[in-house]
ZAMARGU-4260 file (C-alpha; in steps of 0.2 Angstrom, whole numbers, plus 5000, padded with zeros to 4 digits):
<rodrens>
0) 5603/5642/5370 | 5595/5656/5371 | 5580/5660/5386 | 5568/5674/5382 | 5551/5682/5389
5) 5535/5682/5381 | 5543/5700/5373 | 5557/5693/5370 | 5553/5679/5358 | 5540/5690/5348
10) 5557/5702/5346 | 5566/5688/5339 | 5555/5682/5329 | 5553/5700/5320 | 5559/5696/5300
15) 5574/5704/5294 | 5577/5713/5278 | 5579/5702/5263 | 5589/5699/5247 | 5572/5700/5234
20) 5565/5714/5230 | 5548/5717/5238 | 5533/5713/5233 | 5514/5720/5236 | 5513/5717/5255
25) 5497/5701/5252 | 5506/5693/5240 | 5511/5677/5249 | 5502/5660/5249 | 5497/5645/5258
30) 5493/5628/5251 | 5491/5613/5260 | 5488/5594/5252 | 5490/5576/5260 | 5508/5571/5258
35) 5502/5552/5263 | 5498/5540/5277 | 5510/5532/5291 | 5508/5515/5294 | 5496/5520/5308
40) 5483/5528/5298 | 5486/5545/5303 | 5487/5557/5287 | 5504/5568/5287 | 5501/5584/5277
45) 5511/5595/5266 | 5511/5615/5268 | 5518/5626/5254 | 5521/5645/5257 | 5524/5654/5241
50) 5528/5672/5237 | 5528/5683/5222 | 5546/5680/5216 | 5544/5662/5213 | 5550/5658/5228
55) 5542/5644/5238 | 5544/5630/5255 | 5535/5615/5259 | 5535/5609/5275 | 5531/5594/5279
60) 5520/5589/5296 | 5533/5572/5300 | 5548/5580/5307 | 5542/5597/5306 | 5552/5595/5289
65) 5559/5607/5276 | 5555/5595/5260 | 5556/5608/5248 | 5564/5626/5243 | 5562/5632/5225
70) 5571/5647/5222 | 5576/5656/5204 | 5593/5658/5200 | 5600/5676/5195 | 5589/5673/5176
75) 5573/5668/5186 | 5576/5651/5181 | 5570/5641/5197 | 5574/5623/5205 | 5571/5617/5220
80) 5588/5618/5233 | 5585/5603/5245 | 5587/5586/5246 | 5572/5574/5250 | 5560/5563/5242
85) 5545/5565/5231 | 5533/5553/5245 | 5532/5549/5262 | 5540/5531/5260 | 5558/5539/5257
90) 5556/5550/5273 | 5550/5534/5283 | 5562/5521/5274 | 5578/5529/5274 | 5573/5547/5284
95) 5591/5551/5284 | 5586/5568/5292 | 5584/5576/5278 | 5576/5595/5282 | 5571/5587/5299
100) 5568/5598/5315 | 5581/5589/5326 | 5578/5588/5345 | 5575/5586/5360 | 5593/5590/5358
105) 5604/5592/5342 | 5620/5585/5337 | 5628/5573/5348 | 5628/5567/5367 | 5644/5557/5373
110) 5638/5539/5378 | 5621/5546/5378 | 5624/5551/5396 | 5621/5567/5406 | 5618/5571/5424
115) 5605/5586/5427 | 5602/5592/5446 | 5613/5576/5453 | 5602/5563/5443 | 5610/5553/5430
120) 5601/5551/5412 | 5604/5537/5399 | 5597/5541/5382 | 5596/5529/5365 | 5612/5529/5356
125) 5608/5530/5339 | 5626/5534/5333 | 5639/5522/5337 | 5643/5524/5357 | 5632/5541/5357
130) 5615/5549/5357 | 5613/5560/5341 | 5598/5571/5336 | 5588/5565/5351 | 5589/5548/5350
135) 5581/5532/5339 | 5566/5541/5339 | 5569/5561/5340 | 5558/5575/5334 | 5563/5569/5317
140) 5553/5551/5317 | 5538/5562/5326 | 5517/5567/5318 | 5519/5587/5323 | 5502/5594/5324
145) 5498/5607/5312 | 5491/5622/5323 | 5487/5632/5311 | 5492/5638/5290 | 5491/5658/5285
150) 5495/5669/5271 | 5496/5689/5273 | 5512/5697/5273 | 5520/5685/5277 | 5516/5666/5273
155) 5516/5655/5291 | 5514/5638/5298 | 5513/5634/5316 | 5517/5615/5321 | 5518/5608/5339
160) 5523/5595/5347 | 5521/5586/5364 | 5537/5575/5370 | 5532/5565/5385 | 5540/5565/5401
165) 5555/5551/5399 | 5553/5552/5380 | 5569/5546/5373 | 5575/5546/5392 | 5573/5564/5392
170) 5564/5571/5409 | 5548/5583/5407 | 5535/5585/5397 | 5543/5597/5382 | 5528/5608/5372
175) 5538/5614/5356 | 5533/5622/5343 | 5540/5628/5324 | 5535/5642/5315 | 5541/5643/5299
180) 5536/5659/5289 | 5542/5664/5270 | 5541/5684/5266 | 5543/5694/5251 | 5560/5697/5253
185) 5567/5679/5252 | 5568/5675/5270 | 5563/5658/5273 | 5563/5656/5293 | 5560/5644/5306
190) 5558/5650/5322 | 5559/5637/5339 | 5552/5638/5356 | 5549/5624/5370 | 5543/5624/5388
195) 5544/5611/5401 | 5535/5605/5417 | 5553/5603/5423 | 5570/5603/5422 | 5578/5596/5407
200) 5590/5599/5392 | 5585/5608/5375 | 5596/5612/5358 | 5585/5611/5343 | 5589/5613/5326
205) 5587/5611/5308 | 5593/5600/5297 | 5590/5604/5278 | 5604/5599/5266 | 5606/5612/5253
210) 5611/5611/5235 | 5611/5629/5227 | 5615/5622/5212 | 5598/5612/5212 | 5595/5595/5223
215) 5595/5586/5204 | 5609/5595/5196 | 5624/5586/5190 | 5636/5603/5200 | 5633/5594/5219
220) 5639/5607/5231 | 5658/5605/5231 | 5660/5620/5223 | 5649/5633/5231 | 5658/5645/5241
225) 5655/5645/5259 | 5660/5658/5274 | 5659/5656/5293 | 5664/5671/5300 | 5673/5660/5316
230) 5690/5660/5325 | 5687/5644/5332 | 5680/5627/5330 | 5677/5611/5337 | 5689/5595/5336
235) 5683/5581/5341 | 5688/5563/5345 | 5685/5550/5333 | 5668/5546/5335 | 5661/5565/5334
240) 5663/5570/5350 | 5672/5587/5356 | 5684/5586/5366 | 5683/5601/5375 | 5695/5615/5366
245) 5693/5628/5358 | 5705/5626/5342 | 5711/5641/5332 | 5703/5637/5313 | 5719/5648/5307
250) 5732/5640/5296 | 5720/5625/5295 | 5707/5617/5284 | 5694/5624/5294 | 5696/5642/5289
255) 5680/5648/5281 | 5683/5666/5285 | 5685/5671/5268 | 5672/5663/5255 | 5679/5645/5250
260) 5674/5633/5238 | 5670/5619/5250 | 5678/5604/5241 | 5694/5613/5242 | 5700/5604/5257
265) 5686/5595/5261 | 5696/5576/5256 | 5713/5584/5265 | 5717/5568/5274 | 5733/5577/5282
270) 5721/5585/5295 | 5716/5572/5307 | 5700/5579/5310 | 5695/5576/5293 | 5699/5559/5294
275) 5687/5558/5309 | 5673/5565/5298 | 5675/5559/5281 | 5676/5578/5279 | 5667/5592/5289
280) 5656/5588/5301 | 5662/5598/5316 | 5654/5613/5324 | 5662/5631/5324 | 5662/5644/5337
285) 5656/5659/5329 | 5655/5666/5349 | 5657/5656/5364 | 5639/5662/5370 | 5623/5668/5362
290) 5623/5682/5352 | 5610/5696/5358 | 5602/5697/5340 | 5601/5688/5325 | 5619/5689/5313
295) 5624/5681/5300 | 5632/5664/5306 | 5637/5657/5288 | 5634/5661/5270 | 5634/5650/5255
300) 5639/5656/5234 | 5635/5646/5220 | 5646/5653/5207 | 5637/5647/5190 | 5617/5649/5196
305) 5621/5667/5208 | 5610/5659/5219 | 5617/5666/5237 | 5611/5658/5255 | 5613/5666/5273
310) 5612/5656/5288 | 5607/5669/5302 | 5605/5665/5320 | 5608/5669/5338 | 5615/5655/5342
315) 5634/5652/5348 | 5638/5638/5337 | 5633/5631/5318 | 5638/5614/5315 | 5643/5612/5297
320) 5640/5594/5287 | 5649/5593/5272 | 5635/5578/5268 | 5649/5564/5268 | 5640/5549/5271
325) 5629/5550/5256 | 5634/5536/5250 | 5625/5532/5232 | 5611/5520/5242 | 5599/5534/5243
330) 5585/5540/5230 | 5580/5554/5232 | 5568/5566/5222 | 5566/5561/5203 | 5575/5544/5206
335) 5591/5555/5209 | 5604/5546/5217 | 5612/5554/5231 | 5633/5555/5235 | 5646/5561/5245
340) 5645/5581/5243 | 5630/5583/5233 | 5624/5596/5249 | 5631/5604/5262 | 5621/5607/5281
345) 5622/5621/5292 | 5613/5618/5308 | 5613/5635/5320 | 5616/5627/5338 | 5622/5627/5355
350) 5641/5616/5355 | 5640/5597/5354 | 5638/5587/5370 | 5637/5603/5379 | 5629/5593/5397
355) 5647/5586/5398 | 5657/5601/5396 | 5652/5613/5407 | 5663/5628/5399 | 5653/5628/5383
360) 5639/5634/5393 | 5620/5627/5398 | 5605/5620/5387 | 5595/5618/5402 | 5580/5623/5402
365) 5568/5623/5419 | 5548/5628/5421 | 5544/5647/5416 | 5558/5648/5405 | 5556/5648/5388
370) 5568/5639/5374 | 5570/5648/5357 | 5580/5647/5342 | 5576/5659/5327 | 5584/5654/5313
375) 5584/5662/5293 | 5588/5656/5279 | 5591/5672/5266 | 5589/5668/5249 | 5597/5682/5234
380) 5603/5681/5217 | 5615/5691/5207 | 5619/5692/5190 | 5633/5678/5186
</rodrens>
């Protein structure tokens, strides 16, 4: 986690340079149209942010969610690189956490217990004997209020939310808010920040499942090449949890320090960890605390489009999905059926079930402080 000042979060959020070539500097836009209406009469909206490449995000006000990316291939030939649905009735049937804002914390929760300032907490499980993405009802499932939708230089969209004191069994009353912002350059970036009334525990993320092949074409993401510039990662027990160490990715199938096509080894039952997962779902230690700036935490080739992605934060760990429980019982956009491998996640984060393991460091997070996450997502193309 990192903990900034008012100086410090505008520093972070500063956009870095880009893989499209720029544009004239107004050339981004903002569209916004009724996505639907939840079951409780309340209208969820869609934003699109647009630049002059072709390049455009929709985000979505349930989940603060990423349901769109179009982006051109290397001969300008565009497709949208996220999985989702066409209405609001996928994201309420089967959510599924596709392109969700995941919170109040990320990834998993051992038993959903913790104990903050000698007071023990139980949270929902929602995944097996464990707590994931905040619970039954996280920042996922949640109405985000749309502060406020600008174009300019850079194309922005403010939502914010309000968790409750005790939500989800959480303590404090957690103000978060999502920024995401699309420039000239390709840079598609969310940034995070929360504050609370008291102490509690914060590790949000996002959770977009990427295809650069296209979310419809028949190449699913298997053969993309992916690189985590990491030494270390984290096994886990069987059900997902980390057991603590801090395991040498060397001479294993968790090596992604040089680009990799990620179906190489992703079925590689000889690696117990594997069969834990049904194939990658385990977070890698890029560094073992915050970074004090923004680098690049994984990058993503396709091969055949020369669409290129770059996962960039200051976080410690990214947790990498290798989507292996889509499992053919989703429909996503266009009626397209949805299976193992068809897109890969990279979430930027603070360790799994950090409150239990106290040497992967703190999410707390306690009046005055501020939480933030920046996140980027690079988008470039090269000639194939």
């Amino acid at each position: 986690m990192v903990r900034t000042t008012t100086k410090g979060a505008a520093l972070l959020a500063t956009c870095l340079t880009a893989g499209f070539a720029a544009g004239s500097a107004t050339a981004t836009t903002v569209a916004r149209h009724a996505f639907g209406t939840m079951a409780d009469g309340r209208t969820v909206e869609a934003i699109t942010l647009a630049n002059s490449h072709g390049m455009s995000a929709t985000i979505i006000t349930l989940g603060a969610s990423v349901q769109s990316v179009i982006v051109p291939d290397a001969q300008g030939n565009k497709a949208d690189v996220v999985l989702g649905y066409d209405d609001l009735k996928g994201y309420a049937d089967k959510p599924n956490f596709f392109g969700a804002t995941v919170g109040r914390v990320a990834n998993r929760i051992a038993k959903g217990q913790f104990t903050l300032d000698g007071q023990s907490y139980q949270l929902p499980l929602s995944d097996g004997p464990n707590s994931l993405h905040g619970g039954t009802k996280g920042f996922d499932k949640v109405l985000w209020q749309l502060v406020s939708a600008t174009p300019g230089p850079v194309a922005k969209v403010v939502l914010r939310y309000v968790s409750p004191d005790g939500d989800q069994g959480y303590p404090g009353t957690l103000t978060t808010t999502a920024t995401y912002s699309l420039d000239e350059k390709g840079d598609l970036a969310v940034d995070y920040s929360a504050t609370t009334d008291k102490p509690t525990i914060v590790n949000i993320s996002n959770h977009t499942f990427w295809n650069l092949a296209g979310e419809g074409s028949p190449r699913n993401a298997m053969a993309q090449r992916l690189t985590i510039p990491a030494d270390e990662y984290s096994p886990t027990d069987a059900t997902a949890i980390p057991t603590g160490e801090f395991r040498k990715v060397a001479g294993t199938v968790f090596d992604f320090r040089k680009p990799t096509p990620v179906g190489d080894r992703v079925r590689d039952g000889s690696d117990i960890q594997i069969r834990y997962g049904r194939g990658y779902d385990h977070n890698w230690v890029v560094s073992r605390k915050a970074a004090a700036a923004p680098r690049v935490m994984a990058r993503v080739e396709d091969p055949v489009s020369g669409r290129t992605l770059e996962v960039i934060s200051a976080q410690p760990g990214i947790q990498f999905y290798s989507g292996n429980f889509l499992d053919g019982t989703i429909i996503g956009k266009s009626n397209h059926v949805y299976r193992g491998g068809d897109a890969i996640v990279l979430e930027p984060q603070m360790f799994p079930d950090t409150p239990n393991h106290p040497a992967f460091g703190s999410i707390r997070l306690d009046p005055g402080q501020t939480y933030t996450n920046h996140i980027v997502f690079r988008f470039s193309n090269s000639p194939r």
